[in-house]
mmCIF file of the N, C-alpha and C atoms, coordinates in Angstrom:
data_MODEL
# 
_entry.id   MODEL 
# 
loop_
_atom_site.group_PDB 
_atom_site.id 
_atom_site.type_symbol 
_atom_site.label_atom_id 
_atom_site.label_alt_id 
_atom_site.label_comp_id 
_atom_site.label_asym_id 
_atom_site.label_entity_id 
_atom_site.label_seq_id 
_atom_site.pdbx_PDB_ins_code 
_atom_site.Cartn_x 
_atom_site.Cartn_y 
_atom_site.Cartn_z 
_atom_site.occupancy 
_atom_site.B_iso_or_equiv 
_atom_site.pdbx_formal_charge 
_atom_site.auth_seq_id 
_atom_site.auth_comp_id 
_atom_site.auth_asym_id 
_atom_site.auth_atom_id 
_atom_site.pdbx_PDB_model_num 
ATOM 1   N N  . UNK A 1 1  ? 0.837   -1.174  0.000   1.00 0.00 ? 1  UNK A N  1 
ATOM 2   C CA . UNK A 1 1  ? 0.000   0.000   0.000   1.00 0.00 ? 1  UNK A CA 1 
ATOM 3   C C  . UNK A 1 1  ? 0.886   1.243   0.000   1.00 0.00 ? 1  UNK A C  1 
ATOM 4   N N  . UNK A 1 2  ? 0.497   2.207   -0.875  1.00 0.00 ? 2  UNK A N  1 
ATOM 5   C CA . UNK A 1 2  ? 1.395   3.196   -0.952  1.00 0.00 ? 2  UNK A CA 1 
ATOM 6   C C  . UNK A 1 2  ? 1.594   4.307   -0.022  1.00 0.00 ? 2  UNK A C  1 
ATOM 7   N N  . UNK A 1 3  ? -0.108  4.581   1.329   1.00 0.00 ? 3  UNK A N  1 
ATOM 8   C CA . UNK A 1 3  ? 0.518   4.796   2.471   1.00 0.00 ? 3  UNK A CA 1 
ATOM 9   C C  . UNK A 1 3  ? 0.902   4.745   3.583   1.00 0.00 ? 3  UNK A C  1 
ATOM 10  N N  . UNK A 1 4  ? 1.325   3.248   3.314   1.00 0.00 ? 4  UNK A N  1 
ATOM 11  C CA . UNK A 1 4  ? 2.023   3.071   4.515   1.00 0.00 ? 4  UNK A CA 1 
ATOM 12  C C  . UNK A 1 4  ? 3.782   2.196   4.059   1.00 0.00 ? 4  UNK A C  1 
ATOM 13  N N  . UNK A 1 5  ? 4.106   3.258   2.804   1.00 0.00 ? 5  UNK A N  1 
ATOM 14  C CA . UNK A 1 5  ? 5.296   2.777   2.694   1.00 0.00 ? 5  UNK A CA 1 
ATOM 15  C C  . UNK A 1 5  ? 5.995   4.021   2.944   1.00 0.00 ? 5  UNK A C  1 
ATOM 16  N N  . UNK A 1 6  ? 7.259   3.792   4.138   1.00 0.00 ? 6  UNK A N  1 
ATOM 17  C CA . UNK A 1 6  ? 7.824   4.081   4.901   1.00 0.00 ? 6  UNK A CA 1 
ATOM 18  C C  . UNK A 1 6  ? 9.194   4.035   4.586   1.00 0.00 ? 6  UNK A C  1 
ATOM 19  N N  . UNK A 1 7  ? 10.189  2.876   4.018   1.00 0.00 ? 7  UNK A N  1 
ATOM 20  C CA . UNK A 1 7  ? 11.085  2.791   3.839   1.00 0.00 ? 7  UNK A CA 1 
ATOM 21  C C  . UNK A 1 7  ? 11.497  2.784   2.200   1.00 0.00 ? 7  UNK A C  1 
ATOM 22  N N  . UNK A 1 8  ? 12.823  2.529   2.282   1.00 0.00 ? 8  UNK A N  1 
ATOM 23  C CA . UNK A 1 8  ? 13.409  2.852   0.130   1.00 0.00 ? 8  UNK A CA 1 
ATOM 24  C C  . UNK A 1 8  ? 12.994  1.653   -0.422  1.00 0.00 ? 8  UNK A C  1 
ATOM 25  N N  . UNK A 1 9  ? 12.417  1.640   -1.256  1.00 0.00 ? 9  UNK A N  1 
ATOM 26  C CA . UNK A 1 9  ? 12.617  0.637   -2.287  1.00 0.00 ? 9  UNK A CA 1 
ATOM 27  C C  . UNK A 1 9  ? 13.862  0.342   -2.721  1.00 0.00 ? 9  UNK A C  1 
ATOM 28  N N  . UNK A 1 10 ? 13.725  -1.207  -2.661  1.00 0.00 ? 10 UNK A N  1 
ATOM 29  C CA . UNK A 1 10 ? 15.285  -2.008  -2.789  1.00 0.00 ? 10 UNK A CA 1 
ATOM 30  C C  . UNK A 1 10 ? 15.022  -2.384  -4.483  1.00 0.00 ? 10 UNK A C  1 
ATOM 31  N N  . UNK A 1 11 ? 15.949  -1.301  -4.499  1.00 0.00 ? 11 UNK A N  1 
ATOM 32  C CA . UNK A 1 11 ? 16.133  -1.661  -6.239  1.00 0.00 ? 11 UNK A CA 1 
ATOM 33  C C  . UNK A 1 11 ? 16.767  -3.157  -6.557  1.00 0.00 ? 11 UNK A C  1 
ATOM 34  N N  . UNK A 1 12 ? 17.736  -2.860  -6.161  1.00 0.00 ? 12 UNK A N  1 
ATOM 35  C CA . UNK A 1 12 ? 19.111  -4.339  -6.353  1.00 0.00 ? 12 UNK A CA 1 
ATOM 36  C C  . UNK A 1 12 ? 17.964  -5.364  -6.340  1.00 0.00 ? 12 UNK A C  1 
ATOM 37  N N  . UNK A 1 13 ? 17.181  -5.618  -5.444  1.00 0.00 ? 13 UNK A N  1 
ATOM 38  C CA . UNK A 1 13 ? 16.268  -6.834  -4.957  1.00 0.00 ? 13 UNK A CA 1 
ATOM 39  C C  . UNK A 1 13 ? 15.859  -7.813  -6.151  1.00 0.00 ? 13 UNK A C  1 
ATOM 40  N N  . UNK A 1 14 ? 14.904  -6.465  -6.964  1.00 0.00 ? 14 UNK A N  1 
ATOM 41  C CA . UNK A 1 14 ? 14.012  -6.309  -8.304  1.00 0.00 ? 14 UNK A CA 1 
ATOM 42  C C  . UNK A 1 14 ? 15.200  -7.238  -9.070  1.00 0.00 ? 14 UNK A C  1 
ATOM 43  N N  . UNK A 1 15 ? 16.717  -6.878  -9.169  1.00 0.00 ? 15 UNK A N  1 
ATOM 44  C CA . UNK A 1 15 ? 17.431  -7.484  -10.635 1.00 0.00 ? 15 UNK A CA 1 
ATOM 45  C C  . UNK A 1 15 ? 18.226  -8.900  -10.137 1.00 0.00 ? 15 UNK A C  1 
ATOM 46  N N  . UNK A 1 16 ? 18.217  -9.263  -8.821  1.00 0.00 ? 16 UNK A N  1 
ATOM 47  C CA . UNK A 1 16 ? 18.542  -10.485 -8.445  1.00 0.00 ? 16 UNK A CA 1 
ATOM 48  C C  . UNK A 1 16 ? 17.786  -11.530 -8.841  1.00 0.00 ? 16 UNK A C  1 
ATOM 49  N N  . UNK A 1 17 ? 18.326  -12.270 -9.046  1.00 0.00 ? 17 UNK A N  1 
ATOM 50  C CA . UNK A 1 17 ? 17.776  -13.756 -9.926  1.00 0.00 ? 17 UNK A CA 1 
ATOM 51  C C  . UNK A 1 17 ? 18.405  -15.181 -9.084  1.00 0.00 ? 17 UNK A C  1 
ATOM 52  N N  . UNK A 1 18 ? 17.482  -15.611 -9.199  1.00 0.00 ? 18 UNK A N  1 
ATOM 53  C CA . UNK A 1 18 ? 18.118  -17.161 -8.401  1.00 0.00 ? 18 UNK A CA 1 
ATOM 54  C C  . UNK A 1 18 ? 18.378  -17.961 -9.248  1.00 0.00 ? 18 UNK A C  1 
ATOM 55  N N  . UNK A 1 19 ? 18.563  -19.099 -8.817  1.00 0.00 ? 19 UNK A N  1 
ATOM 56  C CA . UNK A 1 19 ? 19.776  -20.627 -9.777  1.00 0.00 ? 19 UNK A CA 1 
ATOM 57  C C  . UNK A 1 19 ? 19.020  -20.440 -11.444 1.00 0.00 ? 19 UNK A C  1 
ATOM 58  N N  . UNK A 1 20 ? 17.841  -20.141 -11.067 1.00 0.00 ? 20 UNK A N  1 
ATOM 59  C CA . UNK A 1 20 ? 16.724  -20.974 -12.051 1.00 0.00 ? 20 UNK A CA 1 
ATOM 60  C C  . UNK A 1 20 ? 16.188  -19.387 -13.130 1.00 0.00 ? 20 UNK A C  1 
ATOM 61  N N  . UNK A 1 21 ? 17.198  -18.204 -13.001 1.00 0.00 ? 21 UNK A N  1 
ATOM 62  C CA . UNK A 1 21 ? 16.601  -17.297 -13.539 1.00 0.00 ? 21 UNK A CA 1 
ATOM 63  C C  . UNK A 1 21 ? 15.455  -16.306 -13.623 1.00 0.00 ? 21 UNK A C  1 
ATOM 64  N N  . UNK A 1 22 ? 14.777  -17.389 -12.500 1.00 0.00 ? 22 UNK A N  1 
ATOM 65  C CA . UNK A 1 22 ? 13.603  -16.416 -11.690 1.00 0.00 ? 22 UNK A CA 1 
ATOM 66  C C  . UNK A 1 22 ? 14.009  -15.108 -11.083 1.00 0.00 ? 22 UNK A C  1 
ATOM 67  N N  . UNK A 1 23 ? 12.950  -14.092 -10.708 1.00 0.00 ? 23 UNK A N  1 
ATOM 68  C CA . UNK A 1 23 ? 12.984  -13.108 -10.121 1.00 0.00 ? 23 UNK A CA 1 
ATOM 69  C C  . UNK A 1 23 ? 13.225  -13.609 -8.635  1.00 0.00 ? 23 UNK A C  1 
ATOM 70  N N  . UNK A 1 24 ? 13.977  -12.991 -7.517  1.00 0.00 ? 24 UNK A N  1 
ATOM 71  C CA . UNK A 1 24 ? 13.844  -13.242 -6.263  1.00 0.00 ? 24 UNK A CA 1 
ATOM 72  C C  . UNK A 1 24 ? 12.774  -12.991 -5.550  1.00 0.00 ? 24 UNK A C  1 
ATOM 73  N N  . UNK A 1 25 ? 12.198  -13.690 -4.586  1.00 0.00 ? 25 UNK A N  1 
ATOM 74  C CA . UNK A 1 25 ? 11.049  -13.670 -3.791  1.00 0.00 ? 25 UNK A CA 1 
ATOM 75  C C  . UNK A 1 25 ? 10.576  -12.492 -2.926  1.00 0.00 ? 25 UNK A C  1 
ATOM 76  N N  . UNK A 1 26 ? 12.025  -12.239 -2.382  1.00 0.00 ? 26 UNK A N  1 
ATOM 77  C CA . UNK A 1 26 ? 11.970  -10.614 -1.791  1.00 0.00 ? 26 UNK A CA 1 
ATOM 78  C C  . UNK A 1 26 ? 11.086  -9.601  -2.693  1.00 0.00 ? 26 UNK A C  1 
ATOM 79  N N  . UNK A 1 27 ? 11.474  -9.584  -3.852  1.00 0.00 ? 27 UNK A N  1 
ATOM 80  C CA . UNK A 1 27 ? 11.022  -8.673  -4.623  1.00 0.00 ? 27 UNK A CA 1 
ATOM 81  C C  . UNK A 1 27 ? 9.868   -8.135  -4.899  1.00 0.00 ? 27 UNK A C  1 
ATOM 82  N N  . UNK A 1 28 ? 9.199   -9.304  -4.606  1.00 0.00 ? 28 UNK A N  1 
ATOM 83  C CA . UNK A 1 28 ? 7.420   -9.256  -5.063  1.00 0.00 ? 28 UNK A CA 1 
ATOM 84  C C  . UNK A 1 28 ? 6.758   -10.014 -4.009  1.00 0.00 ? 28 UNK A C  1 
ATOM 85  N N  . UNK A 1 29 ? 7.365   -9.633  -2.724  1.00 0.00 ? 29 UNK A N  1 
ATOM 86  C CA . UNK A 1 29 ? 6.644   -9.566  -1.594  1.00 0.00 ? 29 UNK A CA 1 
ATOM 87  C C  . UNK A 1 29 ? 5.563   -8.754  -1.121  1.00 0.00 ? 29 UNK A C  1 
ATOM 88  N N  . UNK A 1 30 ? 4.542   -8.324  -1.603  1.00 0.00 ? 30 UNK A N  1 
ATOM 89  C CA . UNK A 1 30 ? 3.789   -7.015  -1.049  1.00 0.00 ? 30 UNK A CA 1 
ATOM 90  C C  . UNK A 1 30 ? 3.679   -6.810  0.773   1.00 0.00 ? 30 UNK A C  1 
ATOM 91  N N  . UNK A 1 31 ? 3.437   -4.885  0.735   1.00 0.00 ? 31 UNK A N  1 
ATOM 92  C CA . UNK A 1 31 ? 4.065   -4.565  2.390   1.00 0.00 ? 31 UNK A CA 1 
ATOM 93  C C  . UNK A 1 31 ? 2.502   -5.553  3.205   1.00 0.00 ? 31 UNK A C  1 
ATOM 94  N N  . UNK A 1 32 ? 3.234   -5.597  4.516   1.00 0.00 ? 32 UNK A N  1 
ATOM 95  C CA . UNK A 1 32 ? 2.391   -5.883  5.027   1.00 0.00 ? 32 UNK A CA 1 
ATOM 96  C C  . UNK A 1 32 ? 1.734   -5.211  6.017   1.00 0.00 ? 32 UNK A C  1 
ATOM 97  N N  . UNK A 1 33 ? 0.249   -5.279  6.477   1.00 0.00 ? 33 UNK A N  1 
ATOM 98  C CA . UNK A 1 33 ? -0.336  -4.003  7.136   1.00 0.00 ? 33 UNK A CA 1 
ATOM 99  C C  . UNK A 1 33 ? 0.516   -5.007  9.025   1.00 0.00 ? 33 UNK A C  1 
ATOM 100 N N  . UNK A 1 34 ? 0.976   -3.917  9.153   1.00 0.00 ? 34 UNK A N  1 
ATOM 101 C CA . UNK A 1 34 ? 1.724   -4.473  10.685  1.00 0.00 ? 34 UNK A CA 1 
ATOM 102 C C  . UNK A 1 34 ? 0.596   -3.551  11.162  1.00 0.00 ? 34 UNK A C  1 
ATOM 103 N N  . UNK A 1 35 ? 0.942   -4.168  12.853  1.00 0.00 ? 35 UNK A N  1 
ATOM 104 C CA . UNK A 1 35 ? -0.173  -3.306  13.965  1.00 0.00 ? 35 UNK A CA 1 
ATOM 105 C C  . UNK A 1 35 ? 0.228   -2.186  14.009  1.00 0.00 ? 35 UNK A C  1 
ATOM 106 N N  . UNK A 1 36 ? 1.840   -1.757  14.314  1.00 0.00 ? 36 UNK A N  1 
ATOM 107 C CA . UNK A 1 36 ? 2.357   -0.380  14.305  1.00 0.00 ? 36 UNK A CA 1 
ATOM 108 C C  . UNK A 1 36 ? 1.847   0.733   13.262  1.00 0.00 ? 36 UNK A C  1 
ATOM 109 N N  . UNK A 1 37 ? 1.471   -0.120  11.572  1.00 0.00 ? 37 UNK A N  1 
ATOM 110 C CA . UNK A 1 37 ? 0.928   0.926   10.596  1.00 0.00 ? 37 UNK A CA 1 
ATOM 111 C C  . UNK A 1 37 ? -0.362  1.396   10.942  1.00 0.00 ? 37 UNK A C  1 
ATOM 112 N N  . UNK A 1 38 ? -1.023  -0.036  11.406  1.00 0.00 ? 38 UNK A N  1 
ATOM 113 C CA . UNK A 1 38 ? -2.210  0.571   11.528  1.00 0.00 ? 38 UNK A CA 1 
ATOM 114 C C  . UNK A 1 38 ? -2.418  1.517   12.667  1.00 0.00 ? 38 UNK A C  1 
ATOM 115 N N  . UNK A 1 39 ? -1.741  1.213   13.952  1.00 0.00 ? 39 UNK A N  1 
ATOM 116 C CA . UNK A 1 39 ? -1.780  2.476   14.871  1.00 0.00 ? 39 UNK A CA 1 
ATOM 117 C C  . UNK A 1 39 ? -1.675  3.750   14.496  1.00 0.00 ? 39 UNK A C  1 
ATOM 118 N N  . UNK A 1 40 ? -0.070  3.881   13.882  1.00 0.00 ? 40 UNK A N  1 
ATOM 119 C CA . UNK A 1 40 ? -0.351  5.438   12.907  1.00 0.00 ? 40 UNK A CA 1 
ATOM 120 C C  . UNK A 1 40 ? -1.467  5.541   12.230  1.00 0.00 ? 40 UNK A C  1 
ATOM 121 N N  . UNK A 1 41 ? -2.039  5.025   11.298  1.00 0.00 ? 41 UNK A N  1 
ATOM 122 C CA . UNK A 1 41 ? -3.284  4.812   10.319  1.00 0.00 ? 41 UNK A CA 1 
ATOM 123 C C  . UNK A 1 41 ? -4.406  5.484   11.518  1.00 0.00 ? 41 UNK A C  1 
ATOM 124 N N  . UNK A 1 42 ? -5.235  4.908   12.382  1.00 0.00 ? 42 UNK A N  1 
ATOM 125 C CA . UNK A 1 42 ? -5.712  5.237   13.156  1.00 0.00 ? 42 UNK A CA 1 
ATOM 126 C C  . UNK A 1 42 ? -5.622  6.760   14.045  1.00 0.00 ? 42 UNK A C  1 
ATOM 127 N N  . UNK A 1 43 ? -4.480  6.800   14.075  1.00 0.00 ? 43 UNK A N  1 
ATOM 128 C CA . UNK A 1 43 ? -4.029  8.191   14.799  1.00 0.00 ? 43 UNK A CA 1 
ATOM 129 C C  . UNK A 1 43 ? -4.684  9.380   14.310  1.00 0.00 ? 43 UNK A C  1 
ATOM 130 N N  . UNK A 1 44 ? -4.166  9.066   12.686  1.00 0.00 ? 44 UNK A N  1 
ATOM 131 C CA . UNK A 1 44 ? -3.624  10.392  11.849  1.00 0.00 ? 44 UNK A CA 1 
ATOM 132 C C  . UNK A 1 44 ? -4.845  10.542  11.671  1.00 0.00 ? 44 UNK A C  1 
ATOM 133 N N  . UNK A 1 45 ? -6.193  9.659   11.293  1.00 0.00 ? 45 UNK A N  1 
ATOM 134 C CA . UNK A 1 45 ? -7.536  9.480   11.146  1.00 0.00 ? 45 UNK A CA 1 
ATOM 135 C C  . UNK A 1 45 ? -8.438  10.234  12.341  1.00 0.00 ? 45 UNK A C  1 
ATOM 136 N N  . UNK A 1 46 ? -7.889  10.174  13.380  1.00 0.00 ? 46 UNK A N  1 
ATOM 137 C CA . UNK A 1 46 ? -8.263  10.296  14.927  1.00 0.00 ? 46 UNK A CA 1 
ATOM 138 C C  . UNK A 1 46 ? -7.973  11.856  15.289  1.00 0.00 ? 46 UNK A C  1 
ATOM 139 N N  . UNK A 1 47 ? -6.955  12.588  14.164  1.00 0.00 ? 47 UNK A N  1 
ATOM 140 C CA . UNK A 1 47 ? -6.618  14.182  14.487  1.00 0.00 ? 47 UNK A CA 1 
ATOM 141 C C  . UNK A 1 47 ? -7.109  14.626  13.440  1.00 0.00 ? 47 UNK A C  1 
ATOM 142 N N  . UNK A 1 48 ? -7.206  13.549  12.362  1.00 0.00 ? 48 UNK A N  1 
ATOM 143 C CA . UNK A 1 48 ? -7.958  14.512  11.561  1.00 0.00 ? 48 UNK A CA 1 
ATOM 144 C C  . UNK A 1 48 ? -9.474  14.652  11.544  1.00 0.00 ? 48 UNK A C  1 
ATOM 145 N N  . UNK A 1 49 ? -9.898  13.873  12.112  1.00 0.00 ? 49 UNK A N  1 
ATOM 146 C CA . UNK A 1 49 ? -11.545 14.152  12.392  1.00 0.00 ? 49 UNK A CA 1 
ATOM 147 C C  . UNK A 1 49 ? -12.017 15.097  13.723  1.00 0.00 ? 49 UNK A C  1 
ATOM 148 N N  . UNK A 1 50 ? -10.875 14.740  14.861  1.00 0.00 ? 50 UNK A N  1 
ATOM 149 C CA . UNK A 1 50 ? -11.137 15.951  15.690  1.00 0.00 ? 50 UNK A CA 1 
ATOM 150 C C  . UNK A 1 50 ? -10.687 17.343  15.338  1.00 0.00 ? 50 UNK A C  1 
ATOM 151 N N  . UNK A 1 51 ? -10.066 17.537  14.794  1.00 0.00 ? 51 UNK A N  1 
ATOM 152 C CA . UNK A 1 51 ? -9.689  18.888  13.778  1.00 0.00 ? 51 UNK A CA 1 
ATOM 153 C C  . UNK A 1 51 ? -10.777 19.477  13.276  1.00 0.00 ? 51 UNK A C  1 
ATOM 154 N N  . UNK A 1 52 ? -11.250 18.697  12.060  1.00 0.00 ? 52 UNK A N  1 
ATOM 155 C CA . UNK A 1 52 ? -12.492 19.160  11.385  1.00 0.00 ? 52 UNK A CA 1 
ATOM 156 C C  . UNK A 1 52 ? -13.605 19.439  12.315  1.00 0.00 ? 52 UNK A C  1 
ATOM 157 N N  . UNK A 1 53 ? -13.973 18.386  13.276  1.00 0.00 ? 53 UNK A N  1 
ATOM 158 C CA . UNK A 1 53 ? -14.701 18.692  14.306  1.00 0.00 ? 53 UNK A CA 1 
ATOM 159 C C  . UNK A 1 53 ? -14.838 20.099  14.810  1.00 0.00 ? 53 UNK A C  1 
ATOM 160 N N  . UNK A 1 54 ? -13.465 20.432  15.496  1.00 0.00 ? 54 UNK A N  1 
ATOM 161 C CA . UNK A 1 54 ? -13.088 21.851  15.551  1.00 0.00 ? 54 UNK A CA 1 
ATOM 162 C C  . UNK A 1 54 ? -13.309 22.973  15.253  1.00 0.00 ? 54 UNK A C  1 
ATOM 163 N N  . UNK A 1 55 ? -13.117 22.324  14.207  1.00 0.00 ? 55 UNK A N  1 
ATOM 164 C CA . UNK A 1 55 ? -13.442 23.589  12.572  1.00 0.00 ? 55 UNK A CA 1 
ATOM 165 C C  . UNK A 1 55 ? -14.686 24.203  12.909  1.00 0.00 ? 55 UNK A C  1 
ATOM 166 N N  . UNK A 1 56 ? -15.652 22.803  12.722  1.00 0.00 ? 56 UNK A N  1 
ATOM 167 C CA . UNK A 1 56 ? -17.070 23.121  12.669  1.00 0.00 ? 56 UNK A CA 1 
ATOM 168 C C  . UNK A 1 56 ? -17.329 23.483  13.566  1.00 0.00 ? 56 UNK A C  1 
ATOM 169 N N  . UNK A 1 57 ? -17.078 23.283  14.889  1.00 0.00 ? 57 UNK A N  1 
ATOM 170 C CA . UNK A 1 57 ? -17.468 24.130  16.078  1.00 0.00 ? 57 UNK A CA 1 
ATOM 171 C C  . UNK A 1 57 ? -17.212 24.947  16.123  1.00 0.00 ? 57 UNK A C  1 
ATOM 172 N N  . UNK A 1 58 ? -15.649 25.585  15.843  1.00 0.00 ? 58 UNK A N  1 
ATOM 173 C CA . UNK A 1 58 ? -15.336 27.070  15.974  1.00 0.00 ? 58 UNK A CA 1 
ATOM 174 C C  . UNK A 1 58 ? -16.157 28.062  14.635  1.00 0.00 ? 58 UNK A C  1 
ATOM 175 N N  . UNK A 1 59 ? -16.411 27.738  13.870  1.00 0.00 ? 59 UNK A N  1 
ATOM 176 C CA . UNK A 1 59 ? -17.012 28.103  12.499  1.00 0.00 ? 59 UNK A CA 1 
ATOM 177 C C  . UNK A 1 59 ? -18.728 28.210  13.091  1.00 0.00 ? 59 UNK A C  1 
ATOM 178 N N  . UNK A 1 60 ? -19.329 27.552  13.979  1.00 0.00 ? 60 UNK A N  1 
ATOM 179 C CA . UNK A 1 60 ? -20.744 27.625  14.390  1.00 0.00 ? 60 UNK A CA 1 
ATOM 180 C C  . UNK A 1 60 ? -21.592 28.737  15.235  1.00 0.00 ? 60 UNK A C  1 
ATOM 181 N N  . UNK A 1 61 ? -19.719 29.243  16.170  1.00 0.00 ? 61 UNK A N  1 
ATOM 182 C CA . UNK A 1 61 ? -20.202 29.924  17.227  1.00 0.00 ? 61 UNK A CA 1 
ATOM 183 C C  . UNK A 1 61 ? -20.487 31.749  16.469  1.00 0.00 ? 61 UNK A C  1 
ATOM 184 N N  . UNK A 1 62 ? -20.169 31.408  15.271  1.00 0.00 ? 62 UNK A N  1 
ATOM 185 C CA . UNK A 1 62 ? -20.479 33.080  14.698  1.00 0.00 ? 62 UNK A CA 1 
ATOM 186 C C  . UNK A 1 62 ? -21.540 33.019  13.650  1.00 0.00 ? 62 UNK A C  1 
ATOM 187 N N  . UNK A 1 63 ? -22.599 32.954  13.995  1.00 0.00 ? 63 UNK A N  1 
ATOM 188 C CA . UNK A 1 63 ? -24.202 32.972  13.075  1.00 0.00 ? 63 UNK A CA 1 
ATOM 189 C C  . UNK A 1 63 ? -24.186 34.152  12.573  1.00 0.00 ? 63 UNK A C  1 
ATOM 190 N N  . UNK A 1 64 ? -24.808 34.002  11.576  1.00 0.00 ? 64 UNK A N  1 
ATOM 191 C CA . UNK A 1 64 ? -25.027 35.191  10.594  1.00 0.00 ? 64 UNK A CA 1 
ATOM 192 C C  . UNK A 1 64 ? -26.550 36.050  10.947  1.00 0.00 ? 64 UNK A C  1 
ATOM 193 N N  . UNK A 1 65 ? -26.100 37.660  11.001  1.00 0.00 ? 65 UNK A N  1 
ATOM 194 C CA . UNK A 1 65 ? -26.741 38.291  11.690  1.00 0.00 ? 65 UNK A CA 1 
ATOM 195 C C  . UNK A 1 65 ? -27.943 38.761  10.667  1.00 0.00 ? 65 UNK A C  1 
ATOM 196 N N  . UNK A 1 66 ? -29.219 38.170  11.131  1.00 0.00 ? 66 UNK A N  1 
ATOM 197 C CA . UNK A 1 66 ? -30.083 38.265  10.322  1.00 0.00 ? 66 UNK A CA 1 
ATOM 198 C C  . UNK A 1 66 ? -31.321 39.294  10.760  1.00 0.00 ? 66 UNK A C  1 
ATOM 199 N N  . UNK A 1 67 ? -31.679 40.235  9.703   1.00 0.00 ? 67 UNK A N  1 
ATOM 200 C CA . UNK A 1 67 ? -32.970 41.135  10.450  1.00 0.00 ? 67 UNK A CA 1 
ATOM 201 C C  . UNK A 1 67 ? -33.852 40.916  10.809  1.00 0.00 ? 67 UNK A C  1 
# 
């Protein structure tokens, strides 16, 4: 998943070849969702909705002054 990639892409990985001319296994491993990603995942989700929250509250307390 593209956000929760974190570290470099291992180029070298991609052009290593084993006995048999295959691609190496490393290579075309896809990331895996660890608990740690998803904690960040959760977090960043968790400030950004109380933020907006925010927003809208601070944005509520000034009504438009009507005749």
């Amino acid at each position: 998943m593209g956000l929760f990639y974190f570290r470099k892409p291992n180029w070298r990985a991609a052009e290593e070849f084993d006995d048999q001319g295959e691609y190496a296994e490393a290579a075309h491993e896809p990331d895996k969702l660890t608990f740690g990603r998803l904690l960040v995942t959760l977090v960043i989700l968790t400030v950004a909705l109380a933020a907006a929250a925010g927003l809208i509250l601070l944005l509520a307390q000034f009504q438009p002054i009507v005749p």
